[in-house]
PDB file of N, CA, C and O in Angstrom:
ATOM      1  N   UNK A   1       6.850  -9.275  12.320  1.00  0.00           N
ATOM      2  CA  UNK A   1       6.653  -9.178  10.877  1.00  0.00           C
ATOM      3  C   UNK A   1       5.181  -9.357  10.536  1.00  0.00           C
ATOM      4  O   UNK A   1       4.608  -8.747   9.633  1.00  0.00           O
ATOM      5  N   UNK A   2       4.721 -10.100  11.206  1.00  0.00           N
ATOM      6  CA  UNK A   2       3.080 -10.302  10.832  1.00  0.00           C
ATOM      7  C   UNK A   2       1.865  -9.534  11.624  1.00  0.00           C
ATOM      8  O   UNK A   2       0.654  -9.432  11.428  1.00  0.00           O
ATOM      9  N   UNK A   3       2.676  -9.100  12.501  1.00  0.00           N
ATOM     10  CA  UNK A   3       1.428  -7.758  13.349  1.00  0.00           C
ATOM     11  C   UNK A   3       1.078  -6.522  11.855  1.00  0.00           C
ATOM     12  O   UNK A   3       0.109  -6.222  11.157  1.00  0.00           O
ATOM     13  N   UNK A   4       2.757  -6.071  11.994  1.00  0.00           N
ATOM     14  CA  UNK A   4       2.534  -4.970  10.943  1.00  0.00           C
ATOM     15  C   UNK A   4       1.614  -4.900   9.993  1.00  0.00           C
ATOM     16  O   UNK A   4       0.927  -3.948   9.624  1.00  0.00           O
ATOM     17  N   UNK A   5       1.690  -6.465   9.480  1.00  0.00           N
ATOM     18  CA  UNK A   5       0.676  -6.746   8.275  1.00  0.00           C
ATOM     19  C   UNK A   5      -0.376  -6.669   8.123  1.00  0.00           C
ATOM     20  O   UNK A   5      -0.981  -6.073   7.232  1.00  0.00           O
ATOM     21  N   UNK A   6      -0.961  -7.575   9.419  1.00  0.00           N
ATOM     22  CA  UNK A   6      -2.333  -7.858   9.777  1.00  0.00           C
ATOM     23  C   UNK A   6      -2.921  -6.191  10.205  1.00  0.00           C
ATOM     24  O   UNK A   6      -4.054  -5.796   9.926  1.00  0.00           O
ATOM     25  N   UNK A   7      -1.984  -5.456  10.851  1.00  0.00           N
ATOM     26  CA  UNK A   7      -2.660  -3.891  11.051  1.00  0.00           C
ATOM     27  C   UNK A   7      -2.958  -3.375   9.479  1.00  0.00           C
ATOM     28  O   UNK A   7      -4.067  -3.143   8.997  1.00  0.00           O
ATOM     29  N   UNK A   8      -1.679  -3.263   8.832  1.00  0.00           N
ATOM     30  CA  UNK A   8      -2.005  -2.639   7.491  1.00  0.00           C
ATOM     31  C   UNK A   8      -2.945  -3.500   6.568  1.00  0.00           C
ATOM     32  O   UNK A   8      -3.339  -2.901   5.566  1.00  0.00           O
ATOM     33  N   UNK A   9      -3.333  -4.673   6.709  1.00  0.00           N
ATOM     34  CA  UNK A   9      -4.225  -5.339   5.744  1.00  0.00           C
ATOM     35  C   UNK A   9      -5.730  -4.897   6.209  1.00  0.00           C
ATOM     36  O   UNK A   9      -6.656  -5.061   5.415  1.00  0.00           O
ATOM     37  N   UNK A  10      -6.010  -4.228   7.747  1.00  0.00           N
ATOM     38  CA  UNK A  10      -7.274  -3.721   8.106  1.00  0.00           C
ATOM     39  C   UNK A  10      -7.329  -2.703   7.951  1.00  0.00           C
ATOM     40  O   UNK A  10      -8.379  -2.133   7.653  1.00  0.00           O
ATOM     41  N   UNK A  11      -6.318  -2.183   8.087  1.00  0.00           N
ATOM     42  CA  UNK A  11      -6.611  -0.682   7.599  1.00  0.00           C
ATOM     43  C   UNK A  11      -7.306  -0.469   6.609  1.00  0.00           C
ATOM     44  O   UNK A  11      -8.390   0.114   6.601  1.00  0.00           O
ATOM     45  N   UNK A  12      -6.459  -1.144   5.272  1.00  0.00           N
ATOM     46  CA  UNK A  12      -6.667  -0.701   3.476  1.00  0.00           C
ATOM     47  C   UNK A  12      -8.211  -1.923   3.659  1.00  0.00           C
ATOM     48  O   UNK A  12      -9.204  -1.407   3.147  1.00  0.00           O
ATOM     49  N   UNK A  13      -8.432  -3.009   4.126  1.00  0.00           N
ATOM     50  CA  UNK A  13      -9.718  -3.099   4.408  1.00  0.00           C
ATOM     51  C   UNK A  13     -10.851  -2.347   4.631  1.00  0.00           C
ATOM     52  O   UNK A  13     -11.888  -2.562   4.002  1.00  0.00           O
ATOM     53  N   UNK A  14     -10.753  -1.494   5.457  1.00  0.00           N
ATOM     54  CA  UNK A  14     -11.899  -0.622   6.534  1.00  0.00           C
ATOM     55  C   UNK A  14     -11.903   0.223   5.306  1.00  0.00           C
ATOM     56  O   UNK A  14     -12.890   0.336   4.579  1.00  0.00           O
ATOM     57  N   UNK A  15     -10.773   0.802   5.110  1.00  0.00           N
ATOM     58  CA  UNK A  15     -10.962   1.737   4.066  1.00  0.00           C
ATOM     59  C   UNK A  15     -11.750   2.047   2.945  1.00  0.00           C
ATOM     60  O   UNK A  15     -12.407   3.011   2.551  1.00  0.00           O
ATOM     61  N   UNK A  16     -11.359   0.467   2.406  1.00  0.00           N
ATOM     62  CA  UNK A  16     -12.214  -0.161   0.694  1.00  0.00           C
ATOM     63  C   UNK A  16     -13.439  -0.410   1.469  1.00  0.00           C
ATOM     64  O   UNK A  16     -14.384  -0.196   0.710  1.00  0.00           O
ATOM     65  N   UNK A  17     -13.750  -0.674   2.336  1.00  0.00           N
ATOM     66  CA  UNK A  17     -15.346  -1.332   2.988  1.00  0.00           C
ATOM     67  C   UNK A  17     -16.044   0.003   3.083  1.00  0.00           C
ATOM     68  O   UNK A  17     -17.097   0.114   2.456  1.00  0.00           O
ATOM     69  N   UNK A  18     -15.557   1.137   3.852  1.00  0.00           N
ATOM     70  CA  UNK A  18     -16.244   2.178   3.880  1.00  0.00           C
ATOM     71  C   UNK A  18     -16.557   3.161   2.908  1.00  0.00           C
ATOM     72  O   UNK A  18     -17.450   4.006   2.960  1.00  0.00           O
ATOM     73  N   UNK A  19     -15.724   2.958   2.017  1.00  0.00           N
ATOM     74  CA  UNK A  19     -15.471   3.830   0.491  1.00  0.00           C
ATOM     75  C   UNK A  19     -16.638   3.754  -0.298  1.00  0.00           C
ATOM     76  O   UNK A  19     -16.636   2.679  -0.899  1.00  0.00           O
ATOM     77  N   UNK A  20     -17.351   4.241  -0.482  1.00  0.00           N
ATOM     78  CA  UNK A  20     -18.808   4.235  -1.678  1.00  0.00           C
ATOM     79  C   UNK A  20     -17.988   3.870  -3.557  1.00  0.00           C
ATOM     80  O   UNK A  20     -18.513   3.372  -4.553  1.00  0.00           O
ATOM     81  N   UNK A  21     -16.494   4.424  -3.314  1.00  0.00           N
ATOM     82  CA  UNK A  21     -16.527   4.129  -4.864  1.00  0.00           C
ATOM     83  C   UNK A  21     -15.135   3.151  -4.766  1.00  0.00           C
ATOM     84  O   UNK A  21     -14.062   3.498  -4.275  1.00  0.00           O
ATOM     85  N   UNK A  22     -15.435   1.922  -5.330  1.00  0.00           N
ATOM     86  CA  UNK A  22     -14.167   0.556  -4.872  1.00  0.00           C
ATOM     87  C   UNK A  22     -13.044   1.236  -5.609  1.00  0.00           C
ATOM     88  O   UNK A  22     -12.083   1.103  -4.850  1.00  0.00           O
ATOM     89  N   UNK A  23     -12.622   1.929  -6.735  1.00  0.00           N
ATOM     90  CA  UNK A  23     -11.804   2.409  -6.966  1.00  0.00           C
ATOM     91  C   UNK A  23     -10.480   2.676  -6.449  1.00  0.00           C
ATOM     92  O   UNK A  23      -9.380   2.794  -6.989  1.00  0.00           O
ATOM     93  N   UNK A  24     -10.896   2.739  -5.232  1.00  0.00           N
ATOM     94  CA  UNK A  24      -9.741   3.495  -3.637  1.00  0.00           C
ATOM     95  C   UNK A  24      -8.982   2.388  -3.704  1.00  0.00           C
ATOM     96  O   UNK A  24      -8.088   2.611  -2.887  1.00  0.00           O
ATOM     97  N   UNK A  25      -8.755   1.129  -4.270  1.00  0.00           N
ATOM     98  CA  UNK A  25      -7.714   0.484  -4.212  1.00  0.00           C
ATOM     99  C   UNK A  25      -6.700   0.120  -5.294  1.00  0.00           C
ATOM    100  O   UNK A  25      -5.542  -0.286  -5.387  1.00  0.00           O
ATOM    101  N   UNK A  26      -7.679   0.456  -6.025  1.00  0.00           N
ATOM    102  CA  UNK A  26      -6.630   0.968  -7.151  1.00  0.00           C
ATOM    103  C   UNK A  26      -5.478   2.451  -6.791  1.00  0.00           C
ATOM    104  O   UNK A  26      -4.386   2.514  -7.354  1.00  0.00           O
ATOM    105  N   UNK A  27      -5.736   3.053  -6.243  1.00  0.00           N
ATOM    106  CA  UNK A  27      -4.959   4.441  -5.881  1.00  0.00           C
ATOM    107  C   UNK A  27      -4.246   3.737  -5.028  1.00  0.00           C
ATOM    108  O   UNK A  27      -3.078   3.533  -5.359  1.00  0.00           O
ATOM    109  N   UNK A  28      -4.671   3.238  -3.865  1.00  0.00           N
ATOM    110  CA  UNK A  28      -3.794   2.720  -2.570  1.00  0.00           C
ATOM    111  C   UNK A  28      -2.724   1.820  -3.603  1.00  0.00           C
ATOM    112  O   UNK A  28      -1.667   2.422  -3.793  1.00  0.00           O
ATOM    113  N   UNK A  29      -2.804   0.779  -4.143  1.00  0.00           N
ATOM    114  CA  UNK A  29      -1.999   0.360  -4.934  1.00  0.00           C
ATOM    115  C   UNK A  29      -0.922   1.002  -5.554  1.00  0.00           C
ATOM    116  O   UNK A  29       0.277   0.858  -5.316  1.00  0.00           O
ATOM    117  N   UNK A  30      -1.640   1.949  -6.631  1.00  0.00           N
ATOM    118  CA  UNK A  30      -0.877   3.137  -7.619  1.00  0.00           C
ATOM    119  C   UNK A  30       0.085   3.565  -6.903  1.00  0.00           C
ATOM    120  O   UNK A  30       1.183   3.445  -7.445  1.00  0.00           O
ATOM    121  N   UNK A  31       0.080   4.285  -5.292  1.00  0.00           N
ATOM    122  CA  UNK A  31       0.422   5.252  -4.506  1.00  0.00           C
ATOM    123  C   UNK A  31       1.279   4.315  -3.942  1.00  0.00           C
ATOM    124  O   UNK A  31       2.252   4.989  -3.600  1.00  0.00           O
ATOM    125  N   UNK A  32       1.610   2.497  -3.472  1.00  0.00           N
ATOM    126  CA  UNK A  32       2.199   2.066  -2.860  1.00  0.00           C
ATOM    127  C   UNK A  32       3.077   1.688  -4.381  1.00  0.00           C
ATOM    128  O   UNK A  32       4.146   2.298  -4.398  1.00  0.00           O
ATOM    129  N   UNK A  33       2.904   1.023  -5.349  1.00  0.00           N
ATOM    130  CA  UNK A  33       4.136   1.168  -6.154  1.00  0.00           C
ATOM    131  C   UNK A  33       4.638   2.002  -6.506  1.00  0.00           C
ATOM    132  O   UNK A  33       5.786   1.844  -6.922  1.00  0.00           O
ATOM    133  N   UNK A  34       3.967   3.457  -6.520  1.00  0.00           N
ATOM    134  CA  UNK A  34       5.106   4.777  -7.087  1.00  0.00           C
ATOM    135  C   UNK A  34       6.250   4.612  -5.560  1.00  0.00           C
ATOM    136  O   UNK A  34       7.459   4.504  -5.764  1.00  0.00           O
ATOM    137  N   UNK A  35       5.724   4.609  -4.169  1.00  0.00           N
ATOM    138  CA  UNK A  35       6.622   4.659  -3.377  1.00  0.00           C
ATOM    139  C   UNK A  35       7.551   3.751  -3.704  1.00  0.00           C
ATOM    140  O   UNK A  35       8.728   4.111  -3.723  1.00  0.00           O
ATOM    141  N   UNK A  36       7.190   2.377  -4.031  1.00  0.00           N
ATOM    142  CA  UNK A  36       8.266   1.207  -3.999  1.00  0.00           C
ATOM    143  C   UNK A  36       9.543   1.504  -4.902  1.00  0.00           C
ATOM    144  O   UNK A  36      10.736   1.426  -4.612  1.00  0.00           O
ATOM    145  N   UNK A  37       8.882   1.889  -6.152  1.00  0.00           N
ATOM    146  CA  UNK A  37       9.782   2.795  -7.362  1.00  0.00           C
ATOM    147  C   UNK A  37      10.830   3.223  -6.934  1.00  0.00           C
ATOM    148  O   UNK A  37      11.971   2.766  -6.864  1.00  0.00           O
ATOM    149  N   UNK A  38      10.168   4.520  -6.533  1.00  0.00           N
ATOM    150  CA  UNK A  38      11.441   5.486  -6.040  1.00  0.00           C
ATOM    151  C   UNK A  38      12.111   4.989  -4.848  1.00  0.00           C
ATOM    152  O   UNK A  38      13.223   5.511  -4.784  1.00  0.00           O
ATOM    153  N   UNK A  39      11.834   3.978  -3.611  1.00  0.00           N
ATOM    154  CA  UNK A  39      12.751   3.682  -2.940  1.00  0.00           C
ATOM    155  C   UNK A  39      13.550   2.861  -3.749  1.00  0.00           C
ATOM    156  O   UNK A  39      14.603   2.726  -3.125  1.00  0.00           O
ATOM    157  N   UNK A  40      13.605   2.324  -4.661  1.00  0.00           N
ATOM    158  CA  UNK A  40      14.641   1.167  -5.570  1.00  0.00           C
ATOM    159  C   UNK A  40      15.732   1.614  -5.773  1.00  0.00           C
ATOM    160  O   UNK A  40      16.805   1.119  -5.429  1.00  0.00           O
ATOM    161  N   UNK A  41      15.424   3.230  -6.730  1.00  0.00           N
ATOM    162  CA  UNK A  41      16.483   3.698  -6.758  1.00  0.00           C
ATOM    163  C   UNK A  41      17.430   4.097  -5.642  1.00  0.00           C
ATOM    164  O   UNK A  41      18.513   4.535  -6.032  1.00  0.00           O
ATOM    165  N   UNK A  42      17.249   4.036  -4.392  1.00  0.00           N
ATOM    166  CA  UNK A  42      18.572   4.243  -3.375  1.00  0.00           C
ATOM    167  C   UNK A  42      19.395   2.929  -2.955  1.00  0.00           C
ATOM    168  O   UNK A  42      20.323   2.773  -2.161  1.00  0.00           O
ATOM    169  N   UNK A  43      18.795   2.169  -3.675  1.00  0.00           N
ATOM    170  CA  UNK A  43      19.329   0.475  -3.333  1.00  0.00           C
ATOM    171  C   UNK A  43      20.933   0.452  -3.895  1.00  0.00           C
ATOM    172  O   UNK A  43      21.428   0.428  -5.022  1.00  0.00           O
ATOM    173  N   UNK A  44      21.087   0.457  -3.507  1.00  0.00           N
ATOM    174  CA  UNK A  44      22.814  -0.099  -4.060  1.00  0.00           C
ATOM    175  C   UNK A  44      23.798  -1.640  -4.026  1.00  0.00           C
ATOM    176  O   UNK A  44      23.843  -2.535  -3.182  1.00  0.00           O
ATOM    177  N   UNK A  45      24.294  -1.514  -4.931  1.00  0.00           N
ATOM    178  CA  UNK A  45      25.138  -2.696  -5.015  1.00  0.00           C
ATOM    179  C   UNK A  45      26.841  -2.986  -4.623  1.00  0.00           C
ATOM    180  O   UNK A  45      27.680  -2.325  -5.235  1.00  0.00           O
ATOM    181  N   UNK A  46      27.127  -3.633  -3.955  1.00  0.00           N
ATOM    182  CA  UNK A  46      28.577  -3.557  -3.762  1.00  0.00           C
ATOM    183  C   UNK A  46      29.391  -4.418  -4.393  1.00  0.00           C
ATOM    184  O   UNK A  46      30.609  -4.350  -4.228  1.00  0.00           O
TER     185      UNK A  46
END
């Protein structure tokens, strides 16, 4: 559970570090809650 993390927390790191305009994490954000969104809706209840 915490590899995954620590990979994806360097990634979106390296990313924002190399990026000339900081902005890029605002999108990475934007782009990870529209995903979260739409996976909600397949959630079901029994």
């Amino acid at each position: 559970v915490v590899l995954p993390q620590l990979v994806a927390s360097f990634g979106v790191g390296q990313a924002v570090n190399t990026s000339p305009d900081k902005s890029l994490i605002f999108i990475i954000s934007a782009i990870s809650l529209a995903i979260s969104g739409f996976i909600w809706f397949f959630v079901k209840e029994d």
